[in-house]
C-alpha positions in Angstrom: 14.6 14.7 3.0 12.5 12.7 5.5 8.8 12.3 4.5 6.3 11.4 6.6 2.7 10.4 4.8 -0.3 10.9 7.9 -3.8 10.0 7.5 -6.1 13.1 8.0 -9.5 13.2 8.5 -11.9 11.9 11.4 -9.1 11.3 13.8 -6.6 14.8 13.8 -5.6 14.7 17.4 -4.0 11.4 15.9 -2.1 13.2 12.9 -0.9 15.6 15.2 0.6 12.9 17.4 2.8 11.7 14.6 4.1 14.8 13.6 4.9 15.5 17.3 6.3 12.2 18.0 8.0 11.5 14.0 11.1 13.1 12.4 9.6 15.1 9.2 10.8 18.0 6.9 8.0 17.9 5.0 4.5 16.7 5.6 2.2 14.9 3.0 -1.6 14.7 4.2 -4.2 11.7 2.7 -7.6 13.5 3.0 -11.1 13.2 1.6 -12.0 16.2 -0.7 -14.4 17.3 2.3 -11.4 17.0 5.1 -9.6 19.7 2.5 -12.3 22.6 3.1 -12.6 21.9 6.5 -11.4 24.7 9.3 -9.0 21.5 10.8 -6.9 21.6 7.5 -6.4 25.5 7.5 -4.7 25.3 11.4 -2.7 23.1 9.8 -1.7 24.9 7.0 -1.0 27.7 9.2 0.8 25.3 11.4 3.4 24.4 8.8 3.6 27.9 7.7 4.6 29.0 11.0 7.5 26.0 11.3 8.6 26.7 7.6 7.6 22.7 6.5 6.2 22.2 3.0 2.6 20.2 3.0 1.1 18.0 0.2 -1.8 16.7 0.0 -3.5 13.3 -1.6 -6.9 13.7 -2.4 -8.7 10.5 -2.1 -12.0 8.9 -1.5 -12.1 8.0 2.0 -14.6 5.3 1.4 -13.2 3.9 -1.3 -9.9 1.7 -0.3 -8.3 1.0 -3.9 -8.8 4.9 -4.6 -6.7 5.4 -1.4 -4.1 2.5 -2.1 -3.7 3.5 -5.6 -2.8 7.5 -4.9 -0.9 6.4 -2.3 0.9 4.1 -4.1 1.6 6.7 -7.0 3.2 9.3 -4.7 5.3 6.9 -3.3 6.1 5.4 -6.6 6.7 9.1 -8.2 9.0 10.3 -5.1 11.4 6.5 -6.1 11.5 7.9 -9.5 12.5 10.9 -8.1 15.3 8.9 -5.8 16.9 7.6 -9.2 17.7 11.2 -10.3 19.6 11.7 -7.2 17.4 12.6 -4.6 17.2 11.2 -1.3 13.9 10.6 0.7 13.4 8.9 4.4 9.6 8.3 3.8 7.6 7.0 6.8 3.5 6.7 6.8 1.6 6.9 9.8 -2.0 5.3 9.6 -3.8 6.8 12.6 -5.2 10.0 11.2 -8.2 9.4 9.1 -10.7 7.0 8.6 -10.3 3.2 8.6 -10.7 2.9 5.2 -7.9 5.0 4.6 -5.4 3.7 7.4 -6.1 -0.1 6.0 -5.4 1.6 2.8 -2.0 3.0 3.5 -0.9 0.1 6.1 -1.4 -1.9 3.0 0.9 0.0 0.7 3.4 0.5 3.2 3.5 -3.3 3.3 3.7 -3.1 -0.4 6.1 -0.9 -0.9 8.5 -1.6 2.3 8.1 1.8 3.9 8.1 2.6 7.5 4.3 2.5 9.1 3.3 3.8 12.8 -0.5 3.6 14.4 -0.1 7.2 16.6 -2.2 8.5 19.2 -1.4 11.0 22.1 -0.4 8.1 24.5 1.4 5.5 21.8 3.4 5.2 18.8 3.6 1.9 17.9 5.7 1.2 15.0 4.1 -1.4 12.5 5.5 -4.9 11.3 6.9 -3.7 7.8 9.9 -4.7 6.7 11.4 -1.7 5.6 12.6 -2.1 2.4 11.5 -5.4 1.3 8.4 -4.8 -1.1 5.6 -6.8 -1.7 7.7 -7.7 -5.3 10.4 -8.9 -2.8 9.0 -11.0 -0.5 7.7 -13.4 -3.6 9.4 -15.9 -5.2 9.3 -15.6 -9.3 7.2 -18.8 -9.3 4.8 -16.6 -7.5 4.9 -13.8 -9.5 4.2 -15.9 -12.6 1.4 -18.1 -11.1 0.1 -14.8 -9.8 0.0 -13.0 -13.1 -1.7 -15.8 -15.0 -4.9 -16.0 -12.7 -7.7 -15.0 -14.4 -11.2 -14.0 -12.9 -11.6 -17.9 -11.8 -9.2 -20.5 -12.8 -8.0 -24.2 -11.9 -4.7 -25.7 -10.9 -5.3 -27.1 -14.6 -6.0 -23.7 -16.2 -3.6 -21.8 -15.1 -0.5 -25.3 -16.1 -1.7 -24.6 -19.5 -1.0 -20.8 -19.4 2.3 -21.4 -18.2 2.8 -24.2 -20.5 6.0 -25.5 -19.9 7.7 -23.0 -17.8 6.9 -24.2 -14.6 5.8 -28.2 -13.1 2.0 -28.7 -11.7 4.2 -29.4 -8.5 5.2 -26.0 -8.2 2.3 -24.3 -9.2 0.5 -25.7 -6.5 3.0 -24.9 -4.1 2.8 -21.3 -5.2 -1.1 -21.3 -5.2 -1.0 -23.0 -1.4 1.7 -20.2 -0.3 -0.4 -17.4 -1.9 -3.5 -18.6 -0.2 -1.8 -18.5 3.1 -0.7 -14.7 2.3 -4.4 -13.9 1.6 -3.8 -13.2 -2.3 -6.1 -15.5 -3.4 -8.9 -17.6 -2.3 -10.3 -21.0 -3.6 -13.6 -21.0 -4.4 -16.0 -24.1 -5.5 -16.2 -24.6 -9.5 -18.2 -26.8 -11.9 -16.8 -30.0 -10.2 -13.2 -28.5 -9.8 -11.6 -26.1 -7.0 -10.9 -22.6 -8.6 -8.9 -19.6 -7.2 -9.7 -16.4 -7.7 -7.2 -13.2 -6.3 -8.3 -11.4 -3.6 -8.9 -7.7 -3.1 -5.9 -6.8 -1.7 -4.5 -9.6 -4.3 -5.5 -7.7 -7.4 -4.3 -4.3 -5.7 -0.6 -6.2 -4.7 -0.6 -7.3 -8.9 -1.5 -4.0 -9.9 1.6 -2.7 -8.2 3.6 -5.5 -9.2 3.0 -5.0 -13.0 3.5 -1.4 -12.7 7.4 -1.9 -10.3 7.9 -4.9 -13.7 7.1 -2.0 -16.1 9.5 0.1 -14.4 6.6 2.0 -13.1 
């Protein structure tokens, strides 16, 4: 089944670019509690009705950006659990719809998550620079991973060698640390006298969903 997640809200004429210009057989809309009352989400209820497609919705707070990366996140997460029982889903997101909080939001956890993104409007579709496929999980190398998961609120080069104790060299902590900084998970910061790192917003969401794909979700 293809899937295709759209932004709704401020922007509709940009949601219903996408679903003219994406393949979908059913339709999942990220909206704001408001955006769910309002007259624009009945059309498209009736819409959908009309052309026999099932709609979803995730409920989010439009101003909040780890409320919208975390519900969409756990959709996502439940339709791959879903995938392991047999069931097959072409997901795609498209970003355009609602407000920039909330297209950030979901261009971030396509990135995460390796899923298809597109910015739509009634003149473009522009199909964003996500490796489908390749997760955020992927693209880091278990040196990463460990550094990452052992930063605490601010730590040094020296604080984080003695959590790891012997499993990995200074050497390649520091590597790890510099190639983290260039992906913007962390930052440095100035310390008592030492340079700390700290993680980043969207470097505490990409751990969040890395401890949960390590759980097995």
């Amino acid at each position: 089944m293809k899937i295709l997640i759209t932004t709704f809200g401020p922007n509709q004429e940009n949601t219903f670019a996408a679903m003219r210009a994406l393949p979908y057989e059913k339709l999942v809309l990220v909206l704001s509690e408001d955006a769910l009352a309002s007259p624009a989400y009945h059309k498209m209820e009736e819409i959908e009705k009309i052309s026999k497609v099932p709609i979803e919705t995730i409920v989010v707070d439009e101003f909040d950006l780890k409320d919208c990366f975390r519900e969409i996140v756990e959709y996502v997460l439940k339709l791959e659990l879903e995938k392991k029982k047999k069931q097959k889903y072409q997901i795609s997101i498209n970003i355009s719809g609602g407000s920039k909080i909330m297209g950030d939001a979901a261009l971030l956890a396509a990135f995460q998550l390796g899923i298809k993104a597109y910015y739509c409007d009634k003149d473009h579709v522009i199909n964003l620079p996500v490796i489908t496929g390749v997760s955020m999980r992927n693209r880091l190398t278990d040196s990463q991973v460990m550094v990452l998961k052992e930063i605490g609120m601010r730590d040094t080069v020296d604080d984080i060698a003695r959590k790891l104790g012997p499993s990995l060299t200074e050497d390649t902590i520091r590597k790890s640390l510099r190639n983290l900084r260039k992906m913007g998970v962390i930052r440095t910061v100035p310390g008592d006298g030492k340079i700390e790192v700290e993680l980043t917003e969207p470097g505490i969401l990409i751990l969040e969903t890395i401890n949960r794909f390590d759980r097995g979700h």
